[in-house]
C-alpha positions in Angstrom: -62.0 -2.4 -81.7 -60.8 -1.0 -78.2 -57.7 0.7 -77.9 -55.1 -1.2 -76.0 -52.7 1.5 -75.0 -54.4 4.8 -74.5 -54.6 4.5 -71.2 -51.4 7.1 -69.5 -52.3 10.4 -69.7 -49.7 13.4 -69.3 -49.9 16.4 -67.5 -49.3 17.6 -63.9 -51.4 17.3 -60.1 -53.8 20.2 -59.7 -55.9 20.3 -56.6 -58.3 23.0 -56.9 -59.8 23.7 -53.5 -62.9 22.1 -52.4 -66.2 24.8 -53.2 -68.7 25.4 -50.5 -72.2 26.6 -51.0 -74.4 28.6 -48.6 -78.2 28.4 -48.6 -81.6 26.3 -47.1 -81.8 25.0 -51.0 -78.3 24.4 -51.5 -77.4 22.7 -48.2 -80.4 20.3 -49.2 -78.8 19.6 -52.8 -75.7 19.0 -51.3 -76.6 16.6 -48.9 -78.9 15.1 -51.1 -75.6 14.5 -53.6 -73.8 13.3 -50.9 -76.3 10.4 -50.4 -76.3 8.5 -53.8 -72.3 8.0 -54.1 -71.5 4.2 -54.0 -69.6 3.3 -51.1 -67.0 0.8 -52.3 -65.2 -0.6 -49.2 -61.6 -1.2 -51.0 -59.8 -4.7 -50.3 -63.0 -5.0 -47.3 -62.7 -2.4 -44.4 -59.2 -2.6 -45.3 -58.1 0.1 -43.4 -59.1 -1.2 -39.9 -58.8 -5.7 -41.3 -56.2 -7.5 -43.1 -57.5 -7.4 -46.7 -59.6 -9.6 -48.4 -60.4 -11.7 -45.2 -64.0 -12.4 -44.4 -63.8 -10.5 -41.7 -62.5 -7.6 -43.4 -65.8 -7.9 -46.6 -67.9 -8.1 -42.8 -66.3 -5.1 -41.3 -67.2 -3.5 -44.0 -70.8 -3.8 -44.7 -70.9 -2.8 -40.4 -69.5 0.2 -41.7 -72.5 0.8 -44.4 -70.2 0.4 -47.4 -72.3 -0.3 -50.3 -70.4 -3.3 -52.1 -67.7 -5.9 -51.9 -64.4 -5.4 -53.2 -62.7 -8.6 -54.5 -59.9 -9.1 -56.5 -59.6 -12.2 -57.8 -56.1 -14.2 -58.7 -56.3 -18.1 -59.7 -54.8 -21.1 -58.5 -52.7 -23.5 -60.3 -55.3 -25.9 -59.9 -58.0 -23.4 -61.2 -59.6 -21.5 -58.5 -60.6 -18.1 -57.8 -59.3 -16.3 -54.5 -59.6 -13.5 -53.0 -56.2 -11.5 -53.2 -54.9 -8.4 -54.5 -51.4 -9.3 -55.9 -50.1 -12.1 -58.1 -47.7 -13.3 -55.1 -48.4 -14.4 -51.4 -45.5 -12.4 -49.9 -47.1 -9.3 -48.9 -50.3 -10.3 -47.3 -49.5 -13.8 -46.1 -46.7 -15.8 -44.2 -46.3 -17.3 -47.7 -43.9 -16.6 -51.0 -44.6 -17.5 -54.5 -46.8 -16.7 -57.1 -50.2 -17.7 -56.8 -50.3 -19.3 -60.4 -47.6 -21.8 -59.3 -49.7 -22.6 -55.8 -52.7 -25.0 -55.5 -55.8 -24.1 -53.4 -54.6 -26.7 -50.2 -51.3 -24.7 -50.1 -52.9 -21.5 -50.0 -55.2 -22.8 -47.8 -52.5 -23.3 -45.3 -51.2 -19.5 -45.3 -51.9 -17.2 -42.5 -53.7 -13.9 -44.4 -53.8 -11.8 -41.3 -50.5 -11.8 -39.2 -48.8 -9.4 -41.2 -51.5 -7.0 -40.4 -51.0 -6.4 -36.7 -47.5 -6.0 -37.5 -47.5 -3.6 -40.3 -50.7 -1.4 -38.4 -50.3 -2.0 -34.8 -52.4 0.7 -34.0 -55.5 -1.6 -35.7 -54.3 -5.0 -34.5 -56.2 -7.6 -33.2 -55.3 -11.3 -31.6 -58.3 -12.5 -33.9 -56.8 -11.5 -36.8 -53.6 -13.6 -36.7 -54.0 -17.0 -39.0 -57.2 -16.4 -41.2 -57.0 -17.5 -44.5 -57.4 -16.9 -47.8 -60.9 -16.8 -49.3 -61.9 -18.5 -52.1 -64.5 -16.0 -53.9 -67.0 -19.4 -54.1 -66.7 -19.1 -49.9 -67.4 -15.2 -50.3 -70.7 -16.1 -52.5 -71.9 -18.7 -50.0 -70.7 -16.4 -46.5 -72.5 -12.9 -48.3 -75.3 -14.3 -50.3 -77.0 -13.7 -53.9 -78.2 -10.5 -53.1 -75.2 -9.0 -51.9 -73.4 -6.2 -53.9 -70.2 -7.3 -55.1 -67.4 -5.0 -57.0 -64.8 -8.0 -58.5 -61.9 -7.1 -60.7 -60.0 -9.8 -62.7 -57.0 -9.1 -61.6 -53.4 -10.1 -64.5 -56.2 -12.3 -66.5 -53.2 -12.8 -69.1 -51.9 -14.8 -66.6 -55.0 -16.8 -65.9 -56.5 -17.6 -69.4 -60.4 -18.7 -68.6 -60.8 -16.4 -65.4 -63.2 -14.7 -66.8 -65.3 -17.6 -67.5 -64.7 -19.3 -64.2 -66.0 -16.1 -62.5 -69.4 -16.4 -64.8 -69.8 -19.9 -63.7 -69.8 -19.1 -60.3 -71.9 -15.7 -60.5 -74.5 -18.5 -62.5 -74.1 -21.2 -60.3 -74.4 -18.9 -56.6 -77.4 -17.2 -59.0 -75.6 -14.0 -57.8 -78.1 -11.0 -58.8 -76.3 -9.4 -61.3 -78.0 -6.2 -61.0 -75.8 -5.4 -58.0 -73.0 -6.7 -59.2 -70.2 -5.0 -61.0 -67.3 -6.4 -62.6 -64.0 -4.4 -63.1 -60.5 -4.6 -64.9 -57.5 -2.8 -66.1 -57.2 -4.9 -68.7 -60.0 -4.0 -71.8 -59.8 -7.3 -73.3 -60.7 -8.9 -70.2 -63.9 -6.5 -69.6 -64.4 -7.3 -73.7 -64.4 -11.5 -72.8 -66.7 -10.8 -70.4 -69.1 -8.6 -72.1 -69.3 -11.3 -74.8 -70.0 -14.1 -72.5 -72.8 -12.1 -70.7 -73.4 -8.4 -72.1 -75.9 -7.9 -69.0 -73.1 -7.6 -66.6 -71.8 -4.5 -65.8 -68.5 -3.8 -66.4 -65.9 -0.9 -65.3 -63.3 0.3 -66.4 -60.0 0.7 -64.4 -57.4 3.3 -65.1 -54.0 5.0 -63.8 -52.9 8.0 -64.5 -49.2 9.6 -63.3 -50.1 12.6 -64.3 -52.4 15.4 -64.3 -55.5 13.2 -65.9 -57.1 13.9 -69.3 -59.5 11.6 -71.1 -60.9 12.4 -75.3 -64.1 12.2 -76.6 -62.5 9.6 -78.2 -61.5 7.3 -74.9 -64.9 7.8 -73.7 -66.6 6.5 -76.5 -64.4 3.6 -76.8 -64.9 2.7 -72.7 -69.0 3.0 -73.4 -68.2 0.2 -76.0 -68.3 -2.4 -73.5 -68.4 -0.2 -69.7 -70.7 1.7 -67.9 -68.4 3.6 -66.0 -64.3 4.1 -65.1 -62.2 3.9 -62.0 -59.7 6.3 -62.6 -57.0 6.7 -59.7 -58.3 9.7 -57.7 -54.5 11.6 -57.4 -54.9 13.4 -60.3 -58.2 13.8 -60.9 -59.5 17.8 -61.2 -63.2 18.8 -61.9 -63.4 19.2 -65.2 -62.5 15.7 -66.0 -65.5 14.5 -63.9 -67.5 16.4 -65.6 -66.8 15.5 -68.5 -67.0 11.8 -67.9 -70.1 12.3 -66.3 -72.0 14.3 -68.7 -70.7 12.2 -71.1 -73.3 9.4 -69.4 -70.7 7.3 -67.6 -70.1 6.5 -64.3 -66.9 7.4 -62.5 -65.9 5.8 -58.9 -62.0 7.1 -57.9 -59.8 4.6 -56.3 -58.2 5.0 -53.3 -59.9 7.7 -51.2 -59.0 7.8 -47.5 -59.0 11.2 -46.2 -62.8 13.4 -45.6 -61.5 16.0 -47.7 -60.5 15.2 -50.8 -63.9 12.5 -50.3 -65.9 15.7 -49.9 -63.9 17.7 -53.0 -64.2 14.6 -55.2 -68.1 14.8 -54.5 -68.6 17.9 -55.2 -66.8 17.7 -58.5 -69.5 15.4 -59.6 -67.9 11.6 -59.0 -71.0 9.0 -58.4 -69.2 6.8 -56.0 -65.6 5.9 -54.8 -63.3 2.8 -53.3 -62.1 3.8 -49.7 -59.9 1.4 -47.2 -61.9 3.1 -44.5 -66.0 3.0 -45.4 -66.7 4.3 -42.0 -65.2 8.2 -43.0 -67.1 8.0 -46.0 -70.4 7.1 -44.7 -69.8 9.8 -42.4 -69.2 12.5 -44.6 -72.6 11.2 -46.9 -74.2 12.0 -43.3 -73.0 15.4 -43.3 -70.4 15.0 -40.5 
């Protein structure tokens, strides 16, 4: 059985300071390092788009991020869209929780608006009244062979989202080697292993401390996951390691700055969710 509760760890931020390495050999290694971590463009290009718009998932595969970043919440009237919190209020013209809402009603919000007011400095005309994708219009805009990152956002709230996500993966015959499927919630990631066990599935986790993980945690996330996304504030090397050794995969949410992106890769993370994929496929060039 998987733990429910283990997830807050104690403790307090340490940021050791990022290690440099001289060296022909070592430069090599280090860019060769830099390379292979996943570029997960968080909420789309977030950073420069309003989030989870088509035009931000487009903005960022322009800005070589590796995968799609959806959140999924569902409709009253049982459909998957694409938005990070259980209400409309923040990132449309809208209120009300999405639960109470049916697709034509959130079909009618404007989803980008609010952007070029709260980040002027990123606005754009084109922006202002796009709506709300459904992840069935993501599948059909992106394609089967795209790489998607989807997270089942409050599934107590939506009993069967987990199977309404399967049936579209099975029905857009989404390749399921690139995709990965992701949750705070265990039991969630544990309804979908049962339904298909060849998706892969990663754990989320917050920490408001400095983070810590047991032998024990680990062997209950490789259960059911082949990796964790762990918050990246209070993350510190040996806890990488340690994850990493340990086999699983580890990809930090939400990294926006090239230095702690470079300190996190050299600590050993294999990938990480940034609002701006742009910085990080810069510094995996070197720059």
């Amino acid at each position: 059985m998987i733990g429910k509760k283990w997830l807050p760890a104690l403790g307090a931020l340490v940021i050791a300071a990022g290690i440099t390495t001289g060296g022909g050999a070592a430069m090599a290694k280090e860019k060769e390092k830099h390379k292979d971590i996943l570029n997960v463009s968080h909420r789309g290009a977030s950073g420069h788009a309003p989030e989870h718009t088509l035009v931000s998932y487009d903005m960022g595969e322009k800005m070589h991020g590796d995968y799609i970043e959806v959140d999924l919440q569902m409709t009253k009237d049982g459909h998957l869209i694409a938005m990070h919190d259980e209400k409309v209020d923040r990132t449309t013209d809208g209120t009300g929780d999405v639960k109470d809402m049916e697709l034509a009603e959130v079909k009618e919000l404007d989803a980008g608006s609010w952007f070029n007011e709260t980040y002027p400095e990123y606005a754009n005309e084109k922006y202002a009244g796009l709506q709300v994708p459904t992840l069935e219009e993501v599948f059909q805009k992106f394609g089967k062979n795209n790489s998607y990152y989807i997270e089942t956002k409050s599934p107590a709230i939506y009993p069967g989202m987990e199977k309404e996500l399967l049936r579209l993966v099975n029905k857009y015959k989404i390749n399921k080697d690139k995709l990965l499927v992701q949750s705070f919630s265990p039991e969630s990631l544990t309804i979908m292993h049962e339904l298909d066990p060849s998706i892969k599935l990663v754990q989320l986790l917050s920490y408001r401390s400095y983070a810590t993980i047991t032998d024990e945690q680990i062997a209950e996330v490789k259960e059911y996951a082949m990796g964790i996304g762990p918050n990246h504030t209070y993350l510190n090397e040996e806890y990488i390691q340690k994850v990493v050794g340990n086999g699983l995969e580890i990809h930090p949410y939400t990294v926006n700055e090239k230095e702690r992106m470079k300190q996190l890769i050299d600590w050993g993370v294999t990938g990480m969710f940034t609002n701006f994929p742009d910085l990080l496929h810069e510094v995996k060039k070197g720059k």
